[in-house]
GUPAMI-924467 format. One record per atom (N, C-alpha, C): residue number from 1; x, y, z; atom name. Coordinates in steps of 0.02 Angstrom, whole numbers, plus 50000, padded with zeros to 5 digits. Atoms other than C-alpha are relative to their C-alpha. Layout:
  balum     c1     c2     c3  vexnu
    NUM      X      Y      Z     CA
...
% end
This chain:
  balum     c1     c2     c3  vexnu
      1  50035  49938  50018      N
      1  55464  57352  55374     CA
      1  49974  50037  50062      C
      2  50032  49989  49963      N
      2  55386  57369  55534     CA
      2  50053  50043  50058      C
      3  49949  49971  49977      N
      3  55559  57440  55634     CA
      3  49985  49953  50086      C
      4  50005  49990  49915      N
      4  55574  57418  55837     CA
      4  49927  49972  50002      C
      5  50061  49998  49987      N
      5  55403  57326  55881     CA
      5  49962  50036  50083      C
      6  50013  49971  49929      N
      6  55292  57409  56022     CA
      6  49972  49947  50054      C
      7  50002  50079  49941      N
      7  55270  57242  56093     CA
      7  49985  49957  49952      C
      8  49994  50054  50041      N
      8  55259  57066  56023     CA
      8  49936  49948  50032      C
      9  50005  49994  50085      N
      9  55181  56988  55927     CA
      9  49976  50064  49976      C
     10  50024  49929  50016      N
     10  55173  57170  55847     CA
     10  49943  50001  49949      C
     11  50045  49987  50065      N
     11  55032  57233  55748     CA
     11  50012  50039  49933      C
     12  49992  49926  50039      N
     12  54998  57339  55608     CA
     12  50006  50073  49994      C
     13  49972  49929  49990      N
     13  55053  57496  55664     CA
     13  50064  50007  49986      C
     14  49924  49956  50010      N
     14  55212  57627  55659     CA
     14  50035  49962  50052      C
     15  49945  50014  49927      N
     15  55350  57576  55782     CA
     15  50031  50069  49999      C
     16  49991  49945  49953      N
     16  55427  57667  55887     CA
     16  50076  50029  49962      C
     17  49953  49998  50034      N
     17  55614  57659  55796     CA
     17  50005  49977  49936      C
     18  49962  50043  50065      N
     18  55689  57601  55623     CA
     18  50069  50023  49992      C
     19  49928  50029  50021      N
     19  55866  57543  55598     CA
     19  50039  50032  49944      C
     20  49957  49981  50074      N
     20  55881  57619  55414     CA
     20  49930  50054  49997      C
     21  50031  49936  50024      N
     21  55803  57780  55355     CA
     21  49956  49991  49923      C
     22  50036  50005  50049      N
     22  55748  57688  55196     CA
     22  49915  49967  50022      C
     23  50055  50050  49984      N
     23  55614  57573  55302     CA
     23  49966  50059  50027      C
     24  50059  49945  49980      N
     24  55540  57730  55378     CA
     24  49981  50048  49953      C
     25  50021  49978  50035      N
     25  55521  57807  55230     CA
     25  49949  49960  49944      C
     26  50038  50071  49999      N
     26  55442  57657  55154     CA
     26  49924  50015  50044      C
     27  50056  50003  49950      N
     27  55321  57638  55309     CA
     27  49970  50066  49979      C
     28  50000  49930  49997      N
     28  55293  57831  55276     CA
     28  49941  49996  49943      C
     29  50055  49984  50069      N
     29  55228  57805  55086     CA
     29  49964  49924  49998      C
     30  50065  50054  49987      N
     30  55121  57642  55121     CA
     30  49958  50040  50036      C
     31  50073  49948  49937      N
     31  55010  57770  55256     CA
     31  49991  50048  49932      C
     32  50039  49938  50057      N
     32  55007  57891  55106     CA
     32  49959  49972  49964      C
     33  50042  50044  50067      N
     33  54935  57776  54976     CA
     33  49968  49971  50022      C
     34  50062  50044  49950      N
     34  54826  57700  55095     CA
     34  49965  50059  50022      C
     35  50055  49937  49993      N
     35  54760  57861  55141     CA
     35  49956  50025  49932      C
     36  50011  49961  50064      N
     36  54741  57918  54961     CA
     36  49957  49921  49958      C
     37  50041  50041  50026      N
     37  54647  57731  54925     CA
     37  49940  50008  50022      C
     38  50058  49975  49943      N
     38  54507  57793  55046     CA
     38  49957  50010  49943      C
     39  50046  49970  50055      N
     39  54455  57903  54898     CA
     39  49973  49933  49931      C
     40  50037  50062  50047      N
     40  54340  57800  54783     CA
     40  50027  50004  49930      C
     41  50007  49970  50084      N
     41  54394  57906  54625     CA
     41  50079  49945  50004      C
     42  49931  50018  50005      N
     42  54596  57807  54673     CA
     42  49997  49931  49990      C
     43  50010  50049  50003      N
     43  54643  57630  54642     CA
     43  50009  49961  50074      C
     44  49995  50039  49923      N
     44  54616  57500  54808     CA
     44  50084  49983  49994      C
     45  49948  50021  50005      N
     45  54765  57461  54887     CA
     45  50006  49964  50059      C
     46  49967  50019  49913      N
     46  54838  57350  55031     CA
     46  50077  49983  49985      C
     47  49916  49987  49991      N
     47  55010  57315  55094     CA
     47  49982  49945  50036      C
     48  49968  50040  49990      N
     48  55069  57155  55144     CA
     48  50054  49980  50037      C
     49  49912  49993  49981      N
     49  55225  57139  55266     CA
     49  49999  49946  50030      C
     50  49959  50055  49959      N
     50  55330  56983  55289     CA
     50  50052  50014  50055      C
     51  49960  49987  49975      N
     51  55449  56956  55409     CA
     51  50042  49974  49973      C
     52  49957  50033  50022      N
     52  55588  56834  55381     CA
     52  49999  49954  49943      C
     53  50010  50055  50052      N
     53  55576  56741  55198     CA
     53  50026  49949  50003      C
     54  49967  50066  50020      N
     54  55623  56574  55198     CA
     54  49962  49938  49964      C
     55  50011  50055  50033      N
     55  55620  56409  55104     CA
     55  50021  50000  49945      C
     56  49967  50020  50059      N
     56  55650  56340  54948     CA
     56  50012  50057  49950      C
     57  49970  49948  50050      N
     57  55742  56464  54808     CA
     57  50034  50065  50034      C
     58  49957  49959  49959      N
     58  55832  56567  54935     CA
     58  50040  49992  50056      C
     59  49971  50025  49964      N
     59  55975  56540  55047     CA
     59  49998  50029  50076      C
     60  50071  50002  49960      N
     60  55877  56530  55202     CA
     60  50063  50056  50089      C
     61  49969  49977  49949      N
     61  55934  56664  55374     CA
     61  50061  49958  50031      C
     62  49956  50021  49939      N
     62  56092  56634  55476     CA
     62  50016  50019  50056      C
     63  50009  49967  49922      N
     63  56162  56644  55626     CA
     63  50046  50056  50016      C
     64  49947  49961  50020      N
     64  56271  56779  55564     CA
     64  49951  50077  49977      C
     65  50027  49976  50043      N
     65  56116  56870  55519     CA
     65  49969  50032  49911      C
     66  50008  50001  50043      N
     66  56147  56857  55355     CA
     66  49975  49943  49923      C
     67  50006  50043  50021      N
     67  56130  56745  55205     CA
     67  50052  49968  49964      C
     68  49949  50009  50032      N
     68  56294  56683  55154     CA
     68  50002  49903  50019      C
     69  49992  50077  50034      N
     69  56324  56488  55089     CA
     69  50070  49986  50046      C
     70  49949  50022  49966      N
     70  56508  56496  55188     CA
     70  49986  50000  50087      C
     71  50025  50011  49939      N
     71  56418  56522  55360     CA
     71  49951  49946  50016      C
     72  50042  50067  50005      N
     72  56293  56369  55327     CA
     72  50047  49970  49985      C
     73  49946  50049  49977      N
     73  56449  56269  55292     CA
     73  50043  49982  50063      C
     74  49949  49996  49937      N
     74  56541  56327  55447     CA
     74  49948  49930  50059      C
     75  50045  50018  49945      N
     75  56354  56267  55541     CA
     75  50009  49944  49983      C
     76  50010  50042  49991      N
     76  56344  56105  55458     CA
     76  50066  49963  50005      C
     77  49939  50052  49988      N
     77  56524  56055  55485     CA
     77  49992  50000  50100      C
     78  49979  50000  49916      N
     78  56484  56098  55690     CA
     78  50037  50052  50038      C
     79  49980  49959  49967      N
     79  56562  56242  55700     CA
     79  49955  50073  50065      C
     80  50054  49953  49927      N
     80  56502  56373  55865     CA
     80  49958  50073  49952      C
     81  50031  49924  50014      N
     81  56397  56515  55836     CA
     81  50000  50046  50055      C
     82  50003  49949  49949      N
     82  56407  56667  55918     CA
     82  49939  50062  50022      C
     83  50053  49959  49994      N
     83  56264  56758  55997     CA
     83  49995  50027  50047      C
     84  50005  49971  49939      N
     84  56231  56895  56103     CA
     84  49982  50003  50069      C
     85  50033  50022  49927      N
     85  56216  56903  56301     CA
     85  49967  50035  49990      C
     86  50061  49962  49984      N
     86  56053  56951  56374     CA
     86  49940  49951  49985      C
     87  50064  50022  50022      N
     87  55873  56911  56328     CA
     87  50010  49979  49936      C
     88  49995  50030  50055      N
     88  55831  56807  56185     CA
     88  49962  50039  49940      C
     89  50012  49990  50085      N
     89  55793  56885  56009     CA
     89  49925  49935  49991      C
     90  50042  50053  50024      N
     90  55648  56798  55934     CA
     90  50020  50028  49920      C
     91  49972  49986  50086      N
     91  55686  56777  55735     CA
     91  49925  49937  49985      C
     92  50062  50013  50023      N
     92  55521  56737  55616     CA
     92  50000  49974  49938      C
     93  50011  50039  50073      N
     93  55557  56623  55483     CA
     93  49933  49985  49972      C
     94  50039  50017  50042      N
     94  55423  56623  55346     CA
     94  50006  49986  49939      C
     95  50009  50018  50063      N
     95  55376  56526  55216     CA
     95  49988  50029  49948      C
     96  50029  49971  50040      N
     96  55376  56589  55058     CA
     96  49930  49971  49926      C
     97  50070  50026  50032      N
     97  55258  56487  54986     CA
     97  49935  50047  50037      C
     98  50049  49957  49955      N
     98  55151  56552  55148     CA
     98  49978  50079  49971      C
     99  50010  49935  50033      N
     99  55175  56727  55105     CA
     99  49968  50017  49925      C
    100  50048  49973  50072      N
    100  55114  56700  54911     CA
    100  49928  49990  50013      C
    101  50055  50018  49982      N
    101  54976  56624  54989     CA
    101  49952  50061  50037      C
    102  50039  49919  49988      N
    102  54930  56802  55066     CA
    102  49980  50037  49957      C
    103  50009  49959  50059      N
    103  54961  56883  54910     CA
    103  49926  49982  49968      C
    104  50062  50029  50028      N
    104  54826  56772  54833     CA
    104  49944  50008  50031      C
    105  50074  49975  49955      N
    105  54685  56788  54961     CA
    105  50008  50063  49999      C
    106  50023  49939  49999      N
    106  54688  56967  54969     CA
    106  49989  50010  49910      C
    107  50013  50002  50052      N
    107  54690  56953  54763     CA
    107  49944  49971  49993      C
    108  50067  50020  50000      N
    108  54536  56846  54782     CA
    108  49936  50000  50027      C
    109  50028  49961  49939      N
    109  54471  56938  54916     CA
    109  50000  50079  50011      C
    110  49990  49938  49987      N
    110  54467  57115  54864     CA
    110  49964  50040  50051      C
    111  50078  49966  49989      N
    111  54312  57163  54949     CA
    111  50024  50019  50079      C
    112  49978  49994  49932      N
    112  54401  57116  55125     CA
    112  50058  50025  50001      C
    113  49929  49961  50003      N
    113  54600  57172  55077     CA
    113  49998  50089  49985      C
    114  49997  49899  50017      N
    114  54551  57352  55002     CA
    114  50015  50029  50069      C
    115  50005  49959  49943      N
    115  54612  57463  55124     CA
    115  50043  49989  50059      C
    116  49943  50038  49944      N
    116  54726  57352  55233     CA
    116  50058  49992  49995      C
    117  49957  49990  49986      N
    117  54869  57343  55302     CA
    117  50025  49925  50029      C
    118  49995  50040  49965      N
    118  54915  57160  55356     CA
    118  50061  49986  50000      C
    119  49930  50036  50008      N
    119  55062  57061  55420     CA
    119  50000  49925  49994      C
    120  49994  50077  50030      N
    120  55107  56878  55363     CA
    120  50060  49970  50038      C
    121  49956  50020  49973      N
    121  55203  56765  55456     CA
    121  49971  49904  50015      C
    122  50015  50091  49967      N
    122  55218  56568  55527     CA
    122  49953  50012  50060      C
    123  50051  50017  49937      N
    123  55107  56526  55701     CA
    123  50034  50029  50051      C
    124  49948  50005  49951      N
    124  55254  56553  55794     CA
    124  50048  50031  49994      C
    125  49937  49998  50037      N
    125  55439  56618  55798     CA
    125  50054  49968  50053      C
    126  49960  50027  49952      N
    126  55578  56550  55876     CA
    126  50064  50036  50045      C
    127  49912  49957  49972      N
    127  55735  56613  55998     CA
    127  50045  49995  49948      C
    128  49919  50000  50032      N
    128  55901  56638  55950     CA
    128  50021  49939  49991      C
    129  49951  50058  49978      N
    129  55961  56493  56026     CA
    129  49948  49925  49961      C
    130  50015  50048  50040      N
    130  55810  56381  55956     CA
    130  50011  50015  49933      C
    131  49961  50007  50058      N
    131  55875  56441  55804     CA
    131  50048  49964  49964      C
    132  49911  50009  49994      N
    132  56047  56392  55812     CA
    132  49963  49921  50001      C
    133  50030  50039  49978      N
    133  55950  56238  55893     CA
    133  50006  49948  49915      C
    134  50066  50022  50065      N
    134  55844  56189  55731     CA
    134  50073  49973  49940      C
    135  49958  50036  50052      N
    135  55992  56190  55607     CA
    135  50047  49947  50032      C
    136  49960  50042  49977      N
    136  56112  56085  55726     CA
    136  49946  49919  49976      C
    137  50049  50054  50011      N
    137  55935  55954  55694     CA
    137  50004  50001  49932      C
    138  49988  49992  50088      N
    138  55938  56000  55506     CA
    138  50087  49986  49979      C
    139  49899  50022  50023      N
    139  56148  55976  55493     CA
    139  49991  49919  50025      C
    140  49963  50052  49969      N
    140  56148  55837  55607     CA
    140  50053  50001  50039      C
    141  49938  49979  49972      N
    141  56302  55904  55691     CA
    141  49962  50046  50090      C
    142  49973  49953  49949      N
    142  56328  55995  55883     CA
    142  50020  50075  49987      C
    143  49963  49921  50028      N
    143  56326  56182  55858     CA
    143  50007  50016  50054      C
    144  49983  49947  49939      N
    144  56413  56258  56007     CA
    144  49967  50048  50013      C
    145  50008  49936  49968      N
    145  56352  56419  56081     CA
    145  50037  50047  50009      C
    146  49940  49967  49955      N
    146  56476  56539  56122     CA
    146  49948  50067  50022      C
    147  50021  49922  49991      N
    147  56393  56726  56211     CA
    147  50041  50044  50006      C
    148  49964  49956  50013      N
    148  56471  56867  56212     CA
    148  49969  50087  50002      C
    149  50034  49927  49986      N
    149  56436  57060  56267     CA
    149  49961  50038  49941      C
    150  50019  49977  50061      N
    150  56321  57148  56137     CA
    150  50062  50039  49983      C
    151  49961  49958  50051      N
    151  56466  57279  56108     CA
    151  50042  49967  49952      C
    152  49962  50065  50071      N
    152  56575  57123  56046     CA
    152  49956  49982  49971      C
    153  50060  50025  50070      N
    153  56433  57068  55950     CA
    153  49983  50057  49940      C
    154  50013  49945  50047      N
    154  56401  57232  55872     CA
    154  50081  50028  49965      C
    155  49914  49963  50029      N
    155  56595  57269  55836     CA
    155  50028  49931  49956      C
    156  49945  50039  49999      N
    156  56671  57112  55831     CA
    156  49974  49922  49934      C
    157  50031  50063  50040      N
    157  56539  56975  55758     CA
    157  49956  50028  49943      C
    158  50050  49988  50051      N
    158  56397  57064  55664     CA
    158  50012  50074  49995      C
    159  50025  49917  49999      N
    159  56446  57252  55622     CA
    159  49975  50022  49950      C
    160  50051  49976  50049      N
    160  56330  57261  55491     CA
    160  49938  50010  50015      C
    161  50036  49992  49972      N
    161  56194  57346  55545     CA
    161  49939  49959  49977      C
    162  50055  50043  50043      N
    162  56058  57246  55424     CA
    162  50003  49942  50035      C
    163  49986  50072  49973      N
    163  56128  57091  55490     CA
    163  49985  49987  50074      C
    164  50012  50015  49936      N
    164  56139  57123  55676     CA
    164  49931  50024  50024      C
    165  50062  50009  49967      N
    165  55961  57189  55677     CA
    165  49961  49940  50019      C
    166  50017  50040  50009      N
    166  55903  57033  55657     CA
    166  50000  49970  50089      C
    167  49996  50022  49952      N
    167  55971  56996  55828     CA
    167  49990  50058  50057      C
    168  50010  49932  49960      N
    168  55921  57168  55911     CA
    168  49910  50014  50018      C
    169  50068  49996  49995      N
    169  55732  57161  55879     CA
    169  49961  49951  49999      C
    170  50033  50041  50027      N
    170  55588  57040  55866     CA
    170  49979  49998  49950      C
    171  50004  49996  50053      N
    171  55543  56966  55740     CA
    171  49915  49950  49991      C
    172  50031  50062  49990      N
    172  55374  56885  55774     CA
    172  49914  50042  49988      C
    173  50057  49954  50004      N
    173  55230  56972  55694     CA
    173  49944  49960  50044      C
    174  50074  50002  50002      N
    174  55034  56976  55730     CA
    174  49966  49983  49950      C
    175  50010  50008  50067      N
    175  54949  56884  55608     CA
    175  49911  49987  49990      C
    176  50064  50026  49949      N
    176  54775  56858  55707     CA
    176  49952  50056  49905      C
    177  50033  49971  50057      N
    177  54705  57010  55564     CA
    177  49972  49978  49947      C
    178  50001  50047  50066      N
    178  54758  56905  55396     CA
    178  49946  49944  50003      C
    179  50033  50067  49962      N
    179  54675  56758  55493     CA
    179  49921  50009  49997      C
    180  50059  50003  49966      N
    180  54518  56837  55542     CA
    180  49969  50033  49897      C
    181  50066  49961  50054      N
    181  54474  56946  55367     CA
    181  50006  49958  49937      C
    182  49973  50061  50039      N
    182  54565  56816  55230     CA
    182  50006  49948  50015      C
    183  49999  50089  49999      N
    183  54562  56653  55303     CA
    183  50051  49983  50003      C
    184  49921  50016  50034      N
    184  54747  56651  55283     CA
    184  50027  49940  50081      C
    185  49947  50053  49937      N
    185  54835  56475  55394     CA
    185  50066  50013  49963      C
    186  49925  50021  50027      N
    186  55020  56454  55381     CA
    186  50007  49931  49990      C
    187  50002  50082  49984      N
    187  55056  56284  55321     CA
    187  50073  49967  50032      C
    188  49970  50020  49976      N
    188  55220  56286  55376     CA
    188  50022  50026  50071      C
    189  49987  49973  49943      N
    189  55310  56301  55541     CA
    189  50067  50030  50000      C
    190  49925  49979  50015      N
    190  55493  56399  55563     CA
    190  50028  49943  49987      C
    191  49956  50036  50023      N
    191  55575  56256  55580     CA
    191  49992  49930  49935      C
    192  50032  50043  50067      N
    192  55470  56156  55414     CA
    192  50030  50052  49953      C
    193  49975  49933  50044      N
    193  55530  56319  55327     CA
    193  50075  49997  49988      C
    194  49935  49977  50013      N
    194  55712  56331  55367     CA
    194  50024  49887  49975      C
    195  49991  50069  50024      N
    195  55702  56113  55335     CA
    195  50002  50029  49918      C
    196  50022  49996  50075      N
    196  55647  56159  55162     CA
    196  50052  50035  49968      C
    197  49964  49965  50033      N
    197  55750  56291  55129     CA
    197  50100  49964  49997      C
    198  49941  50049  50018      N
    198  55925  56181  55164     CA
    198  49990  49963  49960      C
    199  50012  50071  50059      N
    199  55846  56037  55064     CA
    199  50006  50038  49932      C
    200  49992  49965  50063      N
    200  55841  56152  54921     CA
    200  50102  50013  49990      C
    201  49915  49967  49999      N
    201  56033  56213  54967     CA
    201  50033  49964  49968      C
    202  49956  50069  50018      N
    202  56090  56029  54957     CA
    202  49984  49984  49939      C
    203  50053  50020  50072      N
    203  55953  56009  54781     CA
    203  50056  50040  49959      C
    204  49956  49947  50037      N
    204  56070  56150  54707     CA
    204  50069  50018  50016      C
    205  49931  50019  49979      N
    205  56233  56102  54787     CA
    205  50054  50047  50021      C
    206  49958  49935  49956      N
    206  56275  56262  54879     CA
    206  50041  49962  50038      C
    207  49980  49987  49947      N
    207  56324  56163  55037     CA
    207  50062  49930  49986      C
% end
């Protein structure tokens, strides 16, 4: 939701870019309705933004940027992944347990959510490469590396723009806010998140 951050861990503000014309329009009417909750006569409102959902009941980020069941087979048979040269991407797997757990404190906490704007996330996020990393520990298998120039990455491996954002921006909110006015901990960590979310894969015999 948040587009391009203006540095990391980003806050609750605008960024500087967005990727899709629907997320800045989005971002656009959360500032309206948050302006227009000000007034006492309107109903309170806050906004909520995850980054990356993961865990159990959804088939959890890849390294493909996407979520497809035949690219988690490719990983846990060992096959390479391909990721862009340069600086490392940080990607922000969260729990979605975590995240209902926001929902709920600001529901039980109107007094401190009215009016806000927070972001939800794990403690932490991880590189690219501890990405890649994490499931080779969750498969059990050697996942190669391969790099490769962003333009081959953007043409050749990921030309879906949804998908290759993932590996274009950070992904590693600010969560210090949630923390300080809701009380909100994460209980899990990325890689307790993306554990969970395979164990489920294998529970329901995607892989």
């Amino acid at each position: 939701m948040l587009g391009t951050p203006k540095r990391v861990p980003f806050v609750e503000t605008a960024s500087t870019t967005f990727w899709d014309e629907g997320y800045k329009n989005r971002w656009k009417v959360i500032n309206e309705v948050l302006a227009e909750s000000n007034n006492a006569a309107n109903p309170t409102f806050t906004a909520i933004l995850p980054p990356n959902i993961c865990g159990p009941g959804k088939i959890p980020l890849d390294t493909k940027g996407g979520r497809s069941i035949m690219v988690h087979r490719a990983l846990s048979e060992g096959k390479e992944a391909i990721l862009p040269e340069g600086a490392e991407v940080l990607i922000g797997p969260c729990d979605a347990e975590d995240i209902a757990r926001s929902f709920y404190l600001a529901v039980v906490k109107p007094h401190r959510a009215a009016g806000q704007i927070f972001n939800v996330g794990s403690v932490y996020a991880l590189t690219a490469s501890e990405f890649v990393e994490t499931y080779a520990r969750i498969y059990g298998v050697k996942i190669p590396v391969r790099r490769v120039p962003w333009s081959e990455f953007a043409t050749n491996v990921v030309p879906d723009p949804g998908s290759r954002y993932h590996f274009e921006a950070h992904m590693c909110p600010d969560i210090s806010k949630l923390r300080l006015l809701l009380g909100y901990e994460p209980r899990h960590t990325p890689e307790q998140t993306m554990w969970r979310a395979v164990n489920w894969m294998r529970e329901q015999r995607l892989l």
